[in-house]
C-alpha positions as CSV (number, residue, x, y, z in Angstrom):
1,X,-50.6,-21.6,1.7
2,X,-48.2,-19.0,3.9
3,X,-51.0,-16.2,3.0
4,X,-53.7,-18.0,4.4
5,X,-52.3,-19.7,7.5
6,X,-51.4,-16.1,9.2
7,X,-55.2,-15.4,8.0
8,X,-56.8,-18.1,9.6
9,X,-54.7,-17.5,12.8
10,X,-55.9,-14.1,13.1
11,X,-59.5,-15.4,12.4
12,X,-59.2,-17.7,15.7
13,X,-57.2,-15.8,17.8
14,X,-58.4,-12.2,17.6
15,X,-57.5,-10.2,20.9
16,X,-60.8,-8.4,20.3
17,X,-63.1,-11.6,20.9
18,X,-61.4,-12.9,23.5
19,X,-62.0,-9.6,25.1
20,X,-65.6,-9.8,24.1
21,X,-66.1,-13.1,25.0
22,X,-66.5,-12.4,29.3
23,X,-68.6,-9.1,28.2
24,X,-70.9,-11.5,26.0
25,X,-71.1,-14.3,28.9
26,X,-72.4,-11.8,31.9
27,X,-74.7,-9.7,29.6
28,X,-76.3,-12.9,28.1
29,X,-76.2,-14.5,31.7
30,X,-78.4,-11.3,33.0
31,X,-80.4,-11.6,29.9
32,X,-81.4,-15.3,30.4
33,X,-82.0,-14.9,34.0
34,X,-84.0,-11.4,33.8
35,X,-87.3,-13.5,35.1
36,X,-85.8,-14.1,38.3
37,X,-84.2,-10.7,38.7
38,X,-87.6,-9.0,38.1
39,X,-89.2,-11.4,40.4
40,X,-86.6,-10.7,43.2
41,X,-87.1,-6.7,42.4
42,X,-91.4,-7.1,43.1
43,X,-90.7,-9.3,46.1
44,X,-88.4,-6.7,47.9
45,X,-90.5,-4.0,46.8
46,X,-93.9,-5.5,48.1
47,X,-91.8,-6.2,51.1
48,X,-91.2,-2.9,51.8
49,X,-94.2,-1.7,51.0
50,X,-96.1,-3.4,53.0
51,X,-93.6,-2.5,56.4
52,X,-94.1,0.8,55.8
53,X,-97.6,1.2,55.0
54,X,-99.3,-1.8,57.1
55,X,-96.5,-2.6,59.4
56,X,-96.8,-6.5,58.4
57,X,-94.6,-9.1,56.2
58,X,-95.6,-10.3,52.5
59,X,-93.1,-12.7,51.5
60,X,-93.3,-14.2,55.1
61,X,-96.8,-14.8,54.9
62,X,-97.8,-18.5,54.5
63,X,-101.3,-17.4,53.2
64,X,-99.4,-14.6,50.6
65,X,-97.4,-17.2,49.3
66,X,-99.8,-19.7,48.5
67,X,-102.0,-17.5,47.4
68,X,-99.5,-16.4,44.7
69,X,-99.0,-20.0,43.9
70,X,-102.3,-20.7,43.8
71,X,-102.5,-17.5,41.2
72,X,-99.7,-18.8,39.0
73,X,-101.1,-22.4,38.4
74,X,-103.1,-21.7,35.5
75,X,-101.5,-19.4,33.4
76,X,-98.6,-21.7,34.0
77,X,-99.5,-24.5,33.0
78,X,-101.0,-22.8,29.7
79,X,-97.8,-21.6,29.2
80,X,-95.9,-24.4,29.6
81,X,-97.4,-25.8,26.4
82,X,-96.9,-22.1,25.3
83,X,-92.9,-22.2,25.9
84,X,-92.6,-25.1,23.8
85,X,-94.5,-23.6,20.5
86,X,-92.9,-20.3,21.0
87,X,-89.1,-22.0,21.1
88,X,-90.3,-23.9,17.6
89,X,-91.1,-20.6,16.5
90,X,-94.6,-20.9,16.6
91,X,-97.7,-19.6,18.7
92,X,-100.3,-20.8,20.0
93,X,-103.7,-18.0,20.2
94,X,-106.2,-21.3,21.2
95,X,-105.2,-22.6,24.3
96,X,-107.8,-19.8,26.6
97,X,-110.7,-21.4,25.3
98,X,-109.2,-25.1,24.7
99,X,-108.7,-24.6,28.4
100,X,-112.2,-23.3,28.8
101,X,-113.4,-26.3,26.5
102,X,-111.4,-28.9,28.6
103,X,-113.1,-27.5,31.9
104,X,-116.2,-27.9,30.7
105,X,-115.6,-31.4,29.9
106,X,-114.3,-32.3,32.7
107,X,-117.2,-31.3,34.7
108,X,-119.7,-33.2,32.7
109,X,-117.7,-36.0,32.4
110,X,-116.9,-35.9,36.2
111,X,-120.6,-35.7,37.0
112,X,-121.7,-38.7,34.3
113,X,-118.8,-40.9,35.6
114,X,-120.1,-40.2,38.8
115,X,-123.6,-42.0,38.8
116,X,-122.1,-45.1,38.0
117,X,-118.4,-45.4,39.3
118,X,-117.2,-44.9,42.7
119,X,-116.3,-40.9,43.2
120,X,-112.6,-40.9,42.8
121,X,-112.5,-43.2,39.7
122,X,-115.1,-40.6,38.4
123,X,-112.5,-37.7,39.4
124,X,-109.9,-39.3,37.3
125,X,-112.2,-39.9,34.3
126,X,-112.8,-36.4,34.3
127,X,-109.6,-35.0,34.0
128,X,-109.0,-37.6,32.0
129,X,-111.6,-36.7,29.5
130,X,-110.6,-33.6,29.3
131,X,-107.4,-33.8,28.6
132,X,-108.1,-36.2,25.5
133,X,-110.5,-34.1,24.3
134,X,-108.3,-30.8,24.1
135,X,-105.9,-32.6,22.4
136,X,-108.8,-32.9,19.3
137,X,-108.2,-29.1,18.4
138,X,-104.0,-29.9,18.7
139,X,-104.4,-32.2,16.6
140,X,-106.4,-29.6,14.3
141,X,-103.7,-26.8,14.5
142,X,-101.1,-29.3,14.1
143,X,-102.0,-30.4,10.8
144,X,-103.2,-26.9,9.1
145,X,-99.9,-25.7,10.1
146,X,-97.6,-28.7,9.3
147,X,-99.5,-30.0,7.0
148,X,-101.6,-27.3,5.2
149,X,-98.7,-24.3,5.6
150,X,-100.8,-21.9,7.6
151,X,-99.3,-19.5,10.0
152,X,-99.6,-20.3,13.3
153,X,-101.0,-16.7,14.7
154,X,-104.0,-17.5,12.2
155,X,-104.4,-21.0,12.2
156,X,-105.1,-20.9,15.9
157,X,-106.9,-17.9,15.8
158,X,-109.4,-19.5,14.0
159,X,-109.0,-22.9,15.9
160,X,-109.4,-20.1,18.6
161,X,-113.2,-19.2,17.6
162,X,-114.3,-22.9,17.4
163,X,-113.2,-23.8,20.6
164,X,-115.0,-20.6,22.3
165,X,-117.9,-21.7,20.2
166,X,-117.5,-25.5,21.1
167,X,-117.4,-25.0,24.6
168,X,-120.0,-22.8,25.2
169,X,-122.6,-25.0,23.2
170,X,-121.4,-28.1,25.7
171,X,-122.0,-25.8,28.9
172,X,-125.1,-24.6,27.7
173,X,-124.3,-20.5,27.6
174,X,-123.8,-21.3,31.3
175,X,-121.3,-23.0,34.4
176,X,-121.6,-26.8,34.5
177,X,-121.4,-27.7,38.6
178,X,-119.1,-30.3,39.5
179,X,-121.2,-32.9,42.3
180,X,-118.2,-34.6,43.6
181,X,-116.7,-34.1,47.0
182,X,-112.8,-35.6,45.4
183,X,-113.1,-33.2,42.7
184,X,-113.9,-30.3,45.2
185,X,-110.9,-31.9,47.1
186,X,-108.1,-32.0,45.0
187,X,-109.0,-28.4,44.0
188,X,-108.8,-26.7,47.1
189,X,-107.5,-29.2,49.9
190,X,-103.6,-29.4,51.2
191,X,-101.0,-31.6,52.2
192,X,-98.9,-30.2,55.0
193,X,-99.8,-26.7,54.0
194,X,-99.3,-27.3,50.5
195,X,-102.6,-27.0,48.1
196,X,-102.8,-30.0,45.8
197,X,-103.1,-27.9,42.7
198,X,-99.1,-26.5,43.5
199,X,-98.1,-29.9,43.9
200,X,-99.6,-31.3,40.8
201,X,-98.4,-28.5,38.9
202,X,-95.0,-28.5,40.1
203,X,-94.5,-32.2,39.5
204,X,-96.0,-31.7,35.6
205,X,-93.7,-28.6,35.2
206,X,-90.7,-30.9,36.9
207,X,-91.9,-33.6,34.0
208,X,-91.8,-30.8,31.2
209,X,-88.4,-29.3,31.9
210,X,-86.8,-33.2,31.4
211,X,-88.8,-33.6,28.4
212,X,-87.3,-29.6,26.9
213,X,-83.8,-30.1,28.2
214,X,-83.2,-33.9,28.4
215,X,-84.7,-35.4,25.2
216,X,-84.6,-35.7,21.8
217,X,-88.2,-34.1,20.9
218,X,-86.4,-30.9,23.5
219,X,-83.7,-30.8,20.7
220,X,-85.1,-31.0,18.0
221,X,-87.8,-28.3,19.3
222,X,-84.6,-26.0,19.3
223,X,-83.0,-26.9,16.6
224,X,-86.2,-26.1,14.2
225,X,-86.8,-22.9,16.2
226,X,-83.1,-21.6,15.5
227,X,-83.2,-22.8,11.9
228,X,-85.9,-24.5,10.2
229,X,-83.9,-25.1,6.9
230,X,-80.7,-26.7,8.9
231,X,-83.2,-28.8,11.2
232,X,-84.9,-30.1,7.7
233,X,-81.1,-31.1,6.4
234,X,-80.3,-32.5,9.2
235,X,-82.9,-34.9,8.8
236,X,-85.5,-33.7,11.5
237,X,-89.2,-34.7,10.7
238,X,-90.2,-31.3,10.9
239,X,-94.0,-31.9,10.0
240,X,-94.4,-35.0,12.6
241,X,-92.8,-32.5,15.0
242,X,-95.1,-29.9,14.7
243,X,-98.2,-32.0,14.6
244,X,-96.9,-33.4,18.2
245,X,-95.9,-29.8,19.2
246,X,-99.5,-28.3,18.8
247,X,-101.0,-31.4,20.7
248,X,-98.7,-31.2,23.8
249,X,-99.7,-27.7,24.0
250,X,-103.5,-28.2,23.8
251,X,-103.1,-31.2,26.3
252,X,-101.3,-28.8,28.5
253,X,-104.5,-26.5,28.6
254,X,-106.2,-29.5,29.2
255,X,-105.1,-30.1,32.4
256,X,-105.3,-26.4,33.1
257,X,-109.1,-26.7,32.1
258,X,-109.7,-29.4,34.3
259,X,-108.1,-28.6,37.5
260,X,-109.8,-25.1,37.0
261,X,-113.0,-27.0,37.2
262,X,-111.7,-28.7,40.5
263,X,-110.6,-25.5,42.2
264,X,-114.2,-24.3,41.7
265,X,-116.0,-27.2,41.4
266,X,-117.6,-25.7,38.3
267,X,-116.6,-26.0,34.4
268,X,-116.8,-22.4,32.6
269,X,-116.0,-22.2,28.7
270,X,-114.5,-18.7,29.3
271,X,-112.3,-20.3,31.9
272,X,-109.3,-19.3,30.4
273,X,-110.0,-16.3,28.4
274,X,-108.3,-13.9,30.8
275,X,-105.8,-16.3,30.6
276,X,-104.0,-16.5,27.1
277,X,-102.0,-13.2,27.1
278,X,-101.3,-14.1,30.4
279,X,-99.5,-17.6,29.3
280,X,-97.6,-15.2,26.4
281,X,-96.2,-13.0,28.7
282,X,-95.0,-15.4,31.2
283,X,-92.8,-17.1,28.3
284,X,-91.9,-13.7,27.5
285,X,-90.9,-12.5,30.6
286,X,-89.2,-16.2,31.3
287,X,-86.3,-15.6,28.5
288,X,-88.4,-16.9,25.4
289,X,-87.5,-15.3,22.4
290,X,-90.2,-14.7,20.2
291,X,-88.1,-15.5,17.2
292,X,-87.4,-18.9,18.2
293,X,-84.7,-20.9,19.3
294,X,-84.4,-19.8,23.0
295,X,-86.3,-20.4,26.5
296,X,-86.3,-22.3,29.0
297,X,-89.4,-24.1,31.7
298,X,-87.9,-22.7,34.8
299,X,-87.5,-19.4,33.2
300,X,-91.6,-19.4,32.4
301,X,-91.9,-20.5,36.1
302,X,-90.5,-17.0,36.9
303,X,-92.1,-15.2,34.4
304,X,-95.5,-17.2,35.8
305,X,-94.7,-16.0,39.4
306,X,-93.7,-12.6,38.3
307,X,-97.4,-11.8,36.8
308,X,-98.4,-14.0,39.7
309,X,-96.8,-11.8,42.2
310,X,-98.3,-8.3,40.4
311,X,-101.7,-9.5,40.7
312,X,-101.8,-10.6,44.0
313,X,-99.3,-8.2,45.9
314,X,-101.1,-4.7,44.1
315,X,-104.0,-6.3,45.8
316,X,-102.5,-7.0,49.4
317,X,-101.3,-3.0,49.8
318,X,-104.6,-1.7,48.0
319,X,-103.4,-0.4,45.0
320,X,-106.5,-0.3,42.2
321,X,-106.0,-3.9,40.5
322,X,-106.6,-2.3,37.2
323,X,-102.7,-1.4,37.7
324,X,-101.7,-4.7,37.3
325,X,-102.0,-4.5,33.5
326,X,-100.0,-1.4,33.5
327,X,-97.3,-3.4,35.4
328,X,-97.3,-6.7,33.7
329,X,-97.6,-4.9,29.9
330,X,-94.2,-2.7,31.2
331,X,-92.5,-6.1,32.4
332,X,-93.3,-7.3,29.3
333,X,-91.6,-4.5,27.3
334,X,-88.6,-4.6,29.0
335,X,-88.1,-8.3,28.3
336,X,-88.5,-7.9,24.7
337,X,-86.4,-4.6,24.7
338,X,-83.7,-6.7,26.8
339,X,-83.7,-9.5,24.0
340,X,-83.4,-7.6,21.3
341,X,-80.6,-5.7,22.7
342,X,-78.7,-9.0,23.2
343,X,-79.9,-10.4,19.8
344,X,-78.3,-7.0,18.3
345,X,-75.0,-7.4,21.1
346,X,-74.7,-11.1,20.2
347,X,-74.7,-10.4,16.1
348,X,-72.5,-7.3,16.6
349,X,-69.7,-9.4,18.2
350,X,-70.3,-12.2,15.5
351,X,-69.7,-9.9,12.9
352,X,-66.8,-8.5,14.2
């Protein structure tokens, strides 16, 4: 008993991890908030490019910034359902053309609803269609991965295929026109200044953070991301989880499908195409670890605006926009490069 008391004392109270301990806290704390730190870095730079070569403001700009927000609405709301499958552990390659699917829904379903119900009933029957119906291939990939044991990259891959297939038979190898003036509304109209797509969208991402940080499903999403095996003995029903995982995140590009369709009054199976690395990288960029276990909403709000901000401001001081995949694929390395080297920090200090 005397040999292992002094043991355990120098196990706890170590001089070298208490000095490790502050070191840990700021790096990690710079680590989790890189998103915000990059975005801050393009927004002074744009800013001073633009003085110096135009003479005129870009974060100061009303139009600028809505324009970016405008930009960042649907690859965000992709990703939201993204940050939620990547934390399990997961990934989810189907949600470009379930959004392309869902927009094409929408718009027939807006235009049938239309003929018989009073315009803003039909409206809401639209995106309401097409958010049920993108959950169908959630409810796909759920089960061949919980259910069935296939890896998510190929799982959705394929579930990937039938969706672009799906949707493309519905529109007819073409756009589908939306004839109704609330749909064209709510897609491009503003309260006060503020476009109704940024205020849906901020509300939904509002409602997403609560449901991540605040509630049990947010737990257990963690907990089965950092460790599948000590979720499972803790009693977590990891193969209803999943199932409900993979639908949230199709429903999410659901809603991304159909407001598409009401920001251009049209419904386009390739809608989100350009779309799905996009939603990747924004979790990415946010703090997400690929490996699970980490990542926040807010922090894929950032990594949203970040790509957001590329695309738009290259465009604003006439820079070739073919640079903006230069840009965002260089973000995008740094993140990873700046999670692994606090994965590798964090186990070094562990160990010692």
């Amino acid at each position: 008993m005397t040999s292992t008391s002094p043991t355990q004392g120098e196990t706890h109270v170590a001089p070298q991890a208490d000095h490790g301990d502050p070191a840990r806290t700021w790096i990690g704390r710079i680590a989790e908030g890189r998103a915000w730190l990059f975005l801050a870095g393009l927004i002074i730079c744009f800013e001073v490019w633009s003085r110096l070569s135009f003479g005129a403001t870009f974060v100061l700009n009303p139009f600028n910034v809505q324009s970016i927000a405008i930009f960042a609405v649907a690859p965000l709301l992709l990703a939201t359902g993204q940050t939620f499958v990547i934390i399990s552990g997961g990934i989810d390659l189907s949600l470009g053309f379930i959004m392309g699917l869902a927009a094409v829904v929408a718009a027939h379903a807006t235009n049938m609803a239309g003929a018989a119900i009073p315009l803003p009933l039909a409206m809401l029957a639209g995106i309401l269609a097409a958010v049920l119906v993108a959950g169908v291939p959630g409810i796909i990939n759920g089960l061949l991965i919980s259910r069935l044991r296939i890896p998510p990259f190929i799982g959705t891959l394929g579930m990937f295929g039938v969706a672009r297939g799906a949707a493309y038979l519905l529109a007819g190898g073409t756009t589908v026109p939306v004839q109704n003036s609330w749909f064209a509304l709510l897609g491009n109209g503003k309260f006060h200044g503020v476009p109704y797509l940024v205020m849906i969208t901020a509300i939904f991402v509002v409602v997403m953070h609560y449901i991540l940080s605040q509630t049990r499903f947010g737990q257990h999403n963690y907990a089965i991301g950092a460790n599948v095996q000590a979720a499972r003995r803790a009693g977590i029903d990891i193969r209803g989880h999943i199932l409900r995982l993979y639908v949230l995140s199709a429903m999410c590009a659901g809603l991304g499908g159909a407001l598409y369709a009401a920001r251009f009054t049209a419904g386009a199976a390739q809608a989100g195409e350009p779309l799905l690395l996009d939603s990747v990288a924004a979790v990415v960029i946010g703090g997400a670890s690929l490996f699970g276990g980490s990542g926040t909403i807010f922090g894929t709000v950032a990594g949203a605006l970040v790509i957001a901000v590329i695309q738009y401001g290259l465009v604003f001081v006439n820079v070739e926009p073919f640079w903006q995949f230069i840009a965002v694929g260089l973000v995008i390395i740094i993140s990873v490069l700046i999670d692994q080297a606090q994965r590798r920090f964090s186990g070094a200090r562990q160990d010692e």
